[in-house]
C-alpha positions in Angstrom: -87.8 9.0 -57.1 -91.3 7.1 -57.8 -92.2 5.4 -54.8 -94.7 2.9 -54.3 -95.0 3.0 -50.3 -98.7 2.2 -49.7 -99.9 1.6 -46.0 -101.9 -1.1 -45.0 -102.6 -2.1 -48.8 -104.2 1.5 -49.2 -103.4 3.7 -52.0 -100.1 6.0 -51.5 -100.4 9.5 -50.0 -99.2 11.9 -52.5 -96.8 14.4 -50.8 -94.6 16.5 -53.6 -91.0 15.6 -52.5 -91.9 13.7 -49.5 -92.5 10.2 -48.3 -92.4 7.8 -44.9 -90.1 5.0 -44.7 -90.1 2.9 -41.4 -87.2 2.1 -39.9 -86.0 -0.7 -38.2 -83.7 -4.1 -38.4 -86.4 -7.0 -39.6 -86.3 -8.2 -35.6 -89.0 -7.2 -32.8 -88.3 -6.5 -29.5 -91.0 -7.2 -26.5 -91.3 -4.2 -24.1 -89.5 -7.2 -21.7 -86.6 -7.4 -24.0 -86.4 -3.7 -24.4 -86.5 -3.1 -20.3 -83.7 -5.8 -19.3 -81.4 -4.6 -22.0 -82.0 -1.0 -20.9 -81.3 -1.9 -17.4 -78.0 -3.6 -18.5 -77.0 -0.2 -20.4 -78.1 1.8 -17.4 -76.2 -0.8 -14.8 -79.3 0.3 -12.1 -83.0 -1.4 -12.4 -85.7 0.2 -13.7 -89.1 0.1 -12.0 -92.3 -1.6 -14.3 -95.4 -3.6 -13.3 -96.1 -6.6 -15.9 -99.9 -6.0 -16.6 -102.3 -7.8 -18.6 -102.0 -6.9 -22.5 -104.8 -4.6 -23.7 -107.0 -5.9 -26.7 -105.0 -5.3 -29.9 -101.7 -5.5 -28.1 -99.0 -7.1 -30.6 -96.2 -9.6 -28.6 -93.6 -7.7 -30.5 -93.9 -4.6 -33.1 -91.3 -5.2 -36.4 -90.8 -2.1 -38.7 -90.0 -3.9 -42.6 -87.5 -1.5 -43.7 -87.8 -3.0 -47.1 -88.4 0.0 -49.3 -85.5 2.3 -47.1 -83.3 -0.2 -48.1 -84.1 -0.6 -52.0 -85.0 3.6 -52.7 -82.4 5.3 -50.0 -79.6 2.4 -49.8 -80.6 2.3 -45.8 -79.3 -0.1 -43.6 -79.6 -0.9 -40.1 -76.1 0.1 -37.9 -77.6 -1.9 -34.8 -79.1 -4.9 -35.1 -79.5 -6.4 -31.5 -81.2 -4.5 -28.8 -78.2 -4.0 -26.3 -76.0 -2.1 -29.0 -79.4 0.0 -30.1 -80.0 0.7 -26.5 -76.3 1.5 -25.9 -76.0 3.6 -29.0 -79.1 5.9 -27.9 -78.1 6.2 -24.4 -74.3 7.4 -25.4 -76.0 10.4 -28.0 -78.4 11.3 -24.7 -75.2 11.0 -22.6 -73.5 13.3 -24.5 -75.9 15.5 -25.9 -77.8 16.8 -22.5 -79.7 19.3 -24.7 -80.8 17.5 -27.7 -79.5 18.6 -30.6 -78.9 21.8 -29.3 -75.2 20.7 -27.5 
């Protein structure tokens, strides 16, 4: 596979047999969004203090999943944040011990 990832408009890393893809659904999420639907999953509130946002600090971080899609036929299961919180909190659920159980 010939893959013409480059980061930040810099010329591709050449790794023999491997590459990075990001990962994602085409949607951000604010750490907000990310708490409330956590604490929906979790049915119990989860303690935070809302603090200024640091110089550099993006609203909302969005992976483009572009090239997963067209060179490894990936597609996004969850799209909304409650079933991709749900989903992750049902592996940890059952799987105490990471991959190890």
């Amino acid at each position: 596979m010939q893959c013409p990832f480059k980061s930040n408009g810099l010329p591709k890393h050449t790794h023999k047999g491997s590459y990075a893809f990001n990962l994602g659904n085409g949607a951000g999420f604010s750490v907000l969004d990310v708490i409330k639907a956590a604490e929906e999953t979790v049915k119990q509130k989860i303690a935070y203090t809302v603090e200024e946002r640091r110089a550099g600090d993006p609203p909302t971080l969005v992976a483009d999943s572009r090239l997963a899609q067209k060179e490894l036929n990936w597609k996004a299961d969850y799209t909304q944040i409650n079933q991709i919180i749900e989903s992750a909190w049902g592996w940890h659920n059952h799987h105490k011990n990471g991959y190890n159980t």
